[in-house]
Backbone as a chain_set.jsonl record, in Angstrom:
{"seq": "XXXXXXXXXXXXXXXXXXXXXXXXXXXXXXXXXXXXXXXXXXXXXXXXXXXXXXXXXXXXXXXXXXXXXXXXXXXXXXXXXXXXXXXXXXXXXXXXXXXXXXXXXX", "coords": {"N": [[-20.146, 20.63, 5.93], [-21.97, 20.622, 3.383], [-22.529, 20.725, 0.535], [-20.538, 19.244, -0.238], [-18.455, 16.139, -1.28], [-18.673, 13.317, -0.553], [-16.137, 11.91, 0.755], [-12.885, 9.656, 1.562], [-11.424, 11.239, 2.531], [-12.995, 13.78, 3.262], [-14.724, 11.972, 5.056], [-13.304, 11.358, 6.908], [-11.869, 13.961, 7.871], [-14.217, 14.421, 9.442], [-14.905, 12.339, 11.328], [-12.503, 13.045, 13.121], [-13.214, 15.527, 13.908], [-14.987, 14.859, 15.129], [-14.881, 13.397, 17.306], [-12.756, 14.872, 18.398], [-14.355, 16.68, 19.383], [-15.812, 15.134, 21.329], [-13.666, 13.896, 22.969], [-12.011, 12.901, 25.857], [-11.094, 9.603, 26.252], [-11.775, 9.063, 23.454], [-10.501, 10.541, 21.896], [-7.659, 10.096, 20.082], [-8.764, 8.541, 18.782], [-9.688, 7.475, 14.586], [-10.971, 7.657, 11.623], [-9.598, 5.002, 10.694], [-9.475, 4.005, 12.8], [-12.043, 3.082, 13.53], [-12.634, 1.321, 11.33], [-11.226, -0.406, 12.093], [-12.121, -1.836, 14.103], [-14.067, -2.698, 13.803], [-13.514, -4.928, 11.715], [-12.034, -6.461, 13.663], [-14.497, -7.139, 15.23], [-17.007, -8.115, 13.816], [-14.912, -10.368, 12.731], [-15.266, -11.861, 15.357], [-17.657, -12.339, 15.375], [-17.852, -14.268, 14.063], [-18.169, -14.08, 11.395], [-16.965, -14.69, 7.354], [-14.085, -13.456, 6.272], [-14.032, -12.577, 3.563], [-16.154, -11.797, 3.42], [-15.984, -9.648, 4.884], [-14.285, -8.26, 3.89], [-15.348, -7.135, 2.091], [-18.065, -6.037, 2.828], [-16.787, -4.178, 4.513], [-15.182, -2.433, 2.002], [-12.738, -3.328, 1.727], [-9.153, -3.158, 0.003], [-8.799, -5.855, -0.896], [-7.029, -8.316, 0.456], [-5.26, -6.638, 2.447], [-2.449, -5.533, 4.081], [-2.629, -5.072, 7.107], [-5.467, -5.383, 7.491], [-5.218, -8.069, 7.613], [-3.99, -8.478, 10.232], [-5.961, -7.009, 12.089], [-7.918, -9.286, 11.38], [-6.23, -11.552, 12.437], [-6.11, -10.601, 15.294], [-8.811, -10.422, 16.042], [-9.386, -12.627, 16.339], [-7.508, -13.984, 18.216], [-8.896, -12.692, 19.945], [-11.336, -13.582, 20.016], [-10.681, -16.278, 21.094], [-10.077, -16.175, 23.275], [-12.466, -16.185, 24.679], [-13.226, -19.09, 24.851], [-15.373, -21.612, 25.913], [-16.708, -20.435, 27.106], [-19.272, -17.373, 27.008], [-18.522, -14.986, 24.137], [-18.552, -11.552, 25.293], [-19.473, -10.073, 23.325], [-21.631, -10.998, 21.684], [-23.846, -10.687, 23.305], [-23.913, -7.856, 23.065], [-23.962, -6.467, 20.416], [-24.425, -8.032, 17.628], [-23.168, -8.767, 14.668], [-24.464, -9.833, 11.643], [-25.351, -12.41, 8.935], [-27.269, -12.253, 6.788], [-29.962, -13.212, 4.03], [-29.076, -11.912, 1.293], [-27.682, -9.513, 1.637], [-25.319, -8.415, 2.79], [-24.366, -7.212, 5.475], [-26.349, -6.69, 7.394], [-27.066, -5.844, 10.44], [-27.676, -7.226, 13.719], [-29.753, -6.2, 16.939], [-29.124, -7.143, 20.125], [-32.178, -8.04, 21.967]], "CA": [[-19.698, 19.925, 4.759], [-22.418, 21.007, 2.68], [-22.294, 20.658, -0.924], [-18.847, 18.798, -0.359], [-18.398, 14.929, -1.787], [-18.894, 11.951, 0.698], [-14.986, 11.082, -0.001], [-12.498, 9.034, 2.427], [-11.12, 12.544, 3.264], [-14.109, 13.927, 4.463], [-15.237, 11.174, 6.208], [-11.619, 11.171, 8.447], [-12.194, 14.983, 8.943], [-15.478, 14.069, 10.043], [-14.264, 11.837, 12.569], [-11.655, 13.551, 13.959], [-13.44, 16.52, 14.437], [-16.531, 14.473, 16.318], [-13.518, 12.386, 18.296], [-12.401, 15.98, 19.167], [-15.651, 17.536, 20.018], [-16.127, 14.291, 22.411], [-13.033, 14.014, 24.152], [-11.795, 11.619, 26.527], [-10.708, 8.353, 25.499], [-12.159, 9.02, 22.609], [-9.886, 11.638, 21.245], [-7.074, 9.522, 19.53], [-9.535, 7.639, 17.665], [-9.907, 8.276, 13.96], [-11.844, 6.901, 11.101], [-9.437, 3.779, 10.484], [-9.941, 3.137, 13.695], [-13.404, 2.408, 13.378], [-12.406, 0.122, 10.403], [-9.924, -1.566, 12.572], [-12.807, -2.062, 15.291], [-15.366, -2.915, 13.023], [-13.134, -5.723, 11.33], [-12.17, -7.505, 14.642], [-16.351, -7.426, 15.693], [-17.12, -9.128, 12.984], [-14.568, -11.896, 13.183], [-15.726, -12.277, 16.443], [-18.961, -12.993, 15.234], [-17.793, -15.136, 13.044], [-17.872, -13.75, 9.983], [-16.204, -14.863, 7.258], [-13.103, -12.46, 5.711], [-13.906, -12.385, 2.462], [-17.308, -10.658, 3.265], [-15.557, -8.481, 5.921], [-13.359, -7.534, 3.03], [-16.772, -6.651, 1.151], [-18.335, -4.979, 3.904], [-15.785, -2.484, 4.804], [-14.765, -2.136, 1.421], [-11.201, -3.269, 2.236], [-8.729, -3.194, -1.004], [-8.316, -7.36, -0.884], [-5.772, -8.672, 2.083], [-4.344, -5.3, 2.812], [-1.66, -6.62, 5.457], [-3.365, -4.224, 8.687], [-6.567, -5.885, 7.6], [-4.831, -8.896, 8.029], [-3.684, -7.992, 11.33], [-7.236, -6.866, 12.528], [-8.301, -10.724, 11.707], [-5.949, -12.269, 13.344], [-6.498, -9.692, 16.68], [-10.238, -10.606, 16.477], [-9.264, -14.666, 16.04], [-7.295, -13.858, 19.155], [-9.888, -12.199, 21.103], [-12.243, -14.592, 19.888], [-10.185, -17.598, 21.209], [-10.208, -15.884, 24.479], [-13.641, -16.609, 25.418], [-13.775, -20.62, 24.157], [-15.702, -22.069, 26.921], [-17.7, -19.056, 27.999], [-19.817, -16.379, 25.548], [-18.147, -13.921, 24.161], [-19.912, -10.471, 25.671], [-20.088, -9.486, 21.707], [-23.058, -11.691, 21.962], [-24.747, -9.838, 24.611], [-24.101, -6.382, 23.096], [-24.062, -6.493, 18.899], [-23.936, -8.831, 16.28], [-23.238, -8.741, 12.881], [-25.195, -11.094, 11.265], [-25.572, -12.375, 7.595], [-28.668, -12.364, 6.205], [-30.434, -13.537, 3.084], [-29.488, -10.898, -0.227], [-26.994, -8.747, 2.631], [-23.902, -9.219, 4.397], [-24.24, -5.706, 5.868], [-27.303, -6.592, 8.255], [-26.673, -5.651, 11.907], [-28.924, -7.913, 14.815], [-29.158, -5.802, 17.826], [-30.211, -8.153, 21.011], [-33.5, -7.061, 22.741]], "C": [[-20.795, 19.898, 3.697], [-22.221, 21.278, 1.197], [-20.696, 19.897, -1.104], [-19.11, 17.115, -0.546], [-18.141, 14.061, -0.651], [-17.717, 11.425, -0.025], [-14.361, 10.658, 1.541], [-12.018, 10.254, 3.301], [-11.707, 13.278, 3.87], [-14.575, 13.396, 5.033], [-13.713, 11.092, 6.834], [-11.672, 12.809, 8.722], [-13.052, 15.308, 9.76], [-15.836, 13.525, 11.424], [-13.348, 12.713, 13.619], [-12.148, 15.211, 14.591], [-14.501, 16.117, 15.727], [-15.411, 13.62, 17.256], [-13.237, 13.491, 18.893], [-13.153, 16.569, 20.075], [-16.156, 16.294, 21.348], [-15.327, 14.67, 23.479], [-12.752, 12.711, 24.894], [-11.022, 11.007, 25.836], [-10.84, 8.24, 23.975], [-11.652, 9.804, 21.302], [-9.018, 10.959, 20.111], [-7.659, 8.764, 18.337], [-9.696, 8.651, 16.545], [-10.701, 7.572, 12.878], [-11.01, 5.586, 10.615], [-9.759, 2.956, 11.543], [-11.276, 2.712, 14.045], [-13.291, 0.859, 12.506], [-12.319, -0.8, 11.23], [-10.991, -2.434, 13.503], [-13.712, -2.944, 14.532], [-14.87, -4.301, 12.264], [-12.848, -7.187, 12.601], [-13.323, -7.729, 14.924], [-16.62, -8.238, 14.779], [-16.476, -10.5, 12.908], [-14.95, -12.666, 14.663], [-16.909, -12.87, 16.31], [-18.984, -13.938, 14.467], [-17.757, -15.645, 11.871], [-16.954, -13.781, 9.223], [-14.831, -13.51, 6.279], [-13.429, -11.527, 4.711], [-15.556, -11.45, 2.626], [-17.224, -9.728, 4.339], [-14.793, -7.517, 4.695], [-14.318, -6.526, 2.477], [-17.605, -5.737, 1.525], [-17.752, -3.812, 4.546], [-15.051, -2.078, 3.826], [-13.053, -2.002, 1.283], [-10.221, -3.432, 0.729], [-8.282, -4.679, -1.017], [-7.555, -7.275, 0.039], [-4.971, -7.776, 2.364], [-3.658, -6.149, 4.251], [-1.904, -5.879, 7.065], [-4.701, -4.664, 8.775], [-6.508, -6.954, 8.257], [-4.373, -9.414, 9.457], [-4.729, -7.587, 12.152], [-7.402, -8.456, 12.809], [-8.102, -11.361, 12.161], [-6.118, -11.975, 14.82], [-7.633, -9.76, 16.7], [-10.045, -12.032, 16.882], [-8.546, -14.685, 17.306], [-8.215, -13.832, 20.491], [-10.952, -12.65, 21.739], [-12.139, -16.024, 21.027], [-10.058, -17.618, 23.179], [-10.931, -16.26, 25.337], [-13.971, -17.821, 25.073], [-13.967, -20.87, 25.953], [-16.928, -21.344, 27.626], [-17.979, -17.929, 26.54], [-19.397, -15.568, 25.682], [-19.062, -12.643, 24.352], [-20.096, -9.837, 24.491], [-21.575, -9.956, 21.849], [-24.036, -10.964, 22.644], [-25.027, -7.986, 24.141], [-24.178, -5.974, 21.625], [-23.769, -7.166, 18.034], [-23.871, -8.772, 15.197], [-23.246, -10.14, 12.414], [-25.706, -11.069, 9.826], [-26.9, -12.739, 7.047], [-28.782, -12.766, 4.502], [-30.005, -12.375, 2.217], [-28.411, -9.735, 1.108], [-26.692, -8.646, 3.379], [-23.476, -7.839, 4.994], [-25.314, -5.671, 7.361], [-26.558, -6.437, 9.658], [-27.759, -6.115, 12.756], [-28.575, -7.298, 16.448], [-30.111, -6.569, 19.272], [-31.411, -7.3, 21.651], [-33.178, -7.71, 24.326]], "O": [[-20.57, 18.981, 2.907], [-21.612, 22.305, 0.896], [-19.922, 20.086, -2.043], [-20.075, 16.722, 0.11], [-17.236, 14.332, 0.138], [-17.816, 10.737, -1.04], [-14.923, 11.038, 2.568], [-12.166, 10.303, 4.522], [-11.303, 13.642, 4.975], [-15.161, 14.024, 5.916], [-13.573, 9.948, 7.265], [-11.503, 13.071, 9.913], [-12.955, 16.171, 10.632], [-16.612, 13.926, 12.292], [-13.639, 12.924, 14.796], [-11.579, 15.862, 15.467], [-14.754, 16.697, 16.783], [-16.034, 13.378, 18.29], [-13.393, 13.4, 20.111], [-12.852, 16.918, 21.217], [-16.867, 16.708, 22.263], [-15.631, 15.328, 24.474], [-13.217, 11.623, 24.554], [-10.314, 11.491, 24.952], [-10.147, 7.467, 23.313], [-12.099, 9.787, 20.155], [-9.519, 11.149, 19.003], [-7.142, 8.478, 17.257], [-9.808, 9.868, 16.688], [-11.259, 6.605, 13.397], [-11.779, 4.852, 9.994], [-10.143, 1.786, 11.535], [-11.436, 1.91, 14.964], [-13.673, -0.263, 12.839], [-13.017, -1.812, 11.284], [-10.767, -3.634, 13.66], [-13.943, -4.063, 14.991], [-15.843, -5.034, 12.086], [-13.23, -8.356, 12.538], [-13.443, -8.954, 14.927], [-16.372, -9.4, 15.104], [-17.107, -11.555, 12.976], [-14.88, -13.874, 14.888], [-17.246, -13.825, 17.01], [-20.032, -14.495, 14.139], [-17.53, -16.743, 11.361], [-15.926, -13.22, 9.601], [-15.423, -12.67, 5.602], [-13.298, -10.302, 4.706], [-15.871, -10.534, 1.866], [-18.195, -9.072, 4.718], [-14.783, -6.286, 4.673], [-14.112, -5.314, 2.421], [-17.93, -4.769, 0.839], [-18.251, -2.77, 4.969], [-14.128, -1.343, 4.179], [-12.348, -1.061, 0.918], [-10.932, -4.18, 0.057], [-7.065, -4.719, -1.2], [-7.321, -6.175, 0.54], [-3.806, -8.119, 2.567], [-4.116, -6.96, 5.056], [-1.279, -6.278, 8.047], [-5.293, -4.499, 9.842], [-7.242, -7.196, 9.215], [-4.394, -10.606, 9.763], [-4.41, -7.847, 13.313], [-7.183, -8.979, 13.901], [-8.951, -12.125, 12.621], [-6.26, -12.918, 15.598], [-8.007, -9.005, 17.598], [-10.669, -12.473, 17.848], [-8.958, -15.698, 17.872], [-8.283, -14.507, 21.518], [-11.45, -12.538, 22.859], [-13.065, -16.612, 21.586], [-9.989, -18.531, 24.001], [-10.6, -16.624, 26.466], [-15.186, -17.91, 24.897], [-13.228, -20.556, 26.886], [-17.777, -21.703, 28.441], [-17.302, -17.729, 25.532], [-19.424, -14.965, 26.755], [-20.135, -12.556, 23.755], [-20.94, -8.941, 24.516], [-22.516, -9.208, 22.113], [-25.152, -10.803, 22.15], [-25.844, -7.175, 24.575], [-24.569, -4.808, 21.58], [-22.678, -6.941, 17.509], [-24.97, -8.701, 14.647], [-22.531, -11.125, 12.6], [-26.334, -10.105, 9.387], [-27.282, -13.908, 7.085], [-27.795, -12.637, 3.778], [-30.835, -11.494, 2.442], [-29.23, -8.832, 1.278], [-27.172, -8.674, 4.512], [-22.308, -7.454, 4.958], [-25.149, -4.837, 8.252], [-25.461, -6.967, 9.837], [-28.826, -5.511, 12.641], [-27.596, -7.643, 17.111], [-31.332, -6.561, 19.423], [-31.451, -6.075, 21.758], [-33.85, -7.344, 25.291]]}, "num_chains": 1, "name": "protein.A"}
């Protein structure tokens, strides 16, 4: 992809070709589904919407975004009582001047 424009279209042939070249489980996946993944993690962590919106560059309450949030607020609600293993394996965490920071545990 050399001399070719960092657009939504090349990043989803991008994906689907490295999803291909993997294999497995991993085949079906494509670059929304990262979104989709990447939107529930975050509510899991607790983050709030409106800078999930901001962070994945979402077009305002798209109604599948919407649908992510509530399937994290789910997933979330799962583990009340006990830590969710997000905790244990990546957080997205807001920082001072950038709601983009990623805290990875040691």
């Amino acid at each position: 992809m050399h001399g070719v424009y960092n657009t939504a279209d090349c990043y989803g042939v991008w994906i689907k070709q490295l999803m291909t070249y993997v294999g497995g489980a991993l085949l079906p996946c494509r670059a929304h589904s990262i979104r989709k993944s990447a939107v529930k993690w975050a509510v899991r962590c607790g983050i709030d919407s409106l800078l999930i919106v901001r962070a994945g560059r979402w077009a305002g309450a798209h109604a599948s975004f919407m649908v992510y949030i509530e399937d994290g607020l789910k997933m979330s609600e799962e583990w009340v009582g006990g830590l969710d293993p997000i905790f244990k394996f990546w957080t997205f965490k807001v920082t001072v001047g950038d709601f983009t920071s990623i805290t990875i545990p040691s």
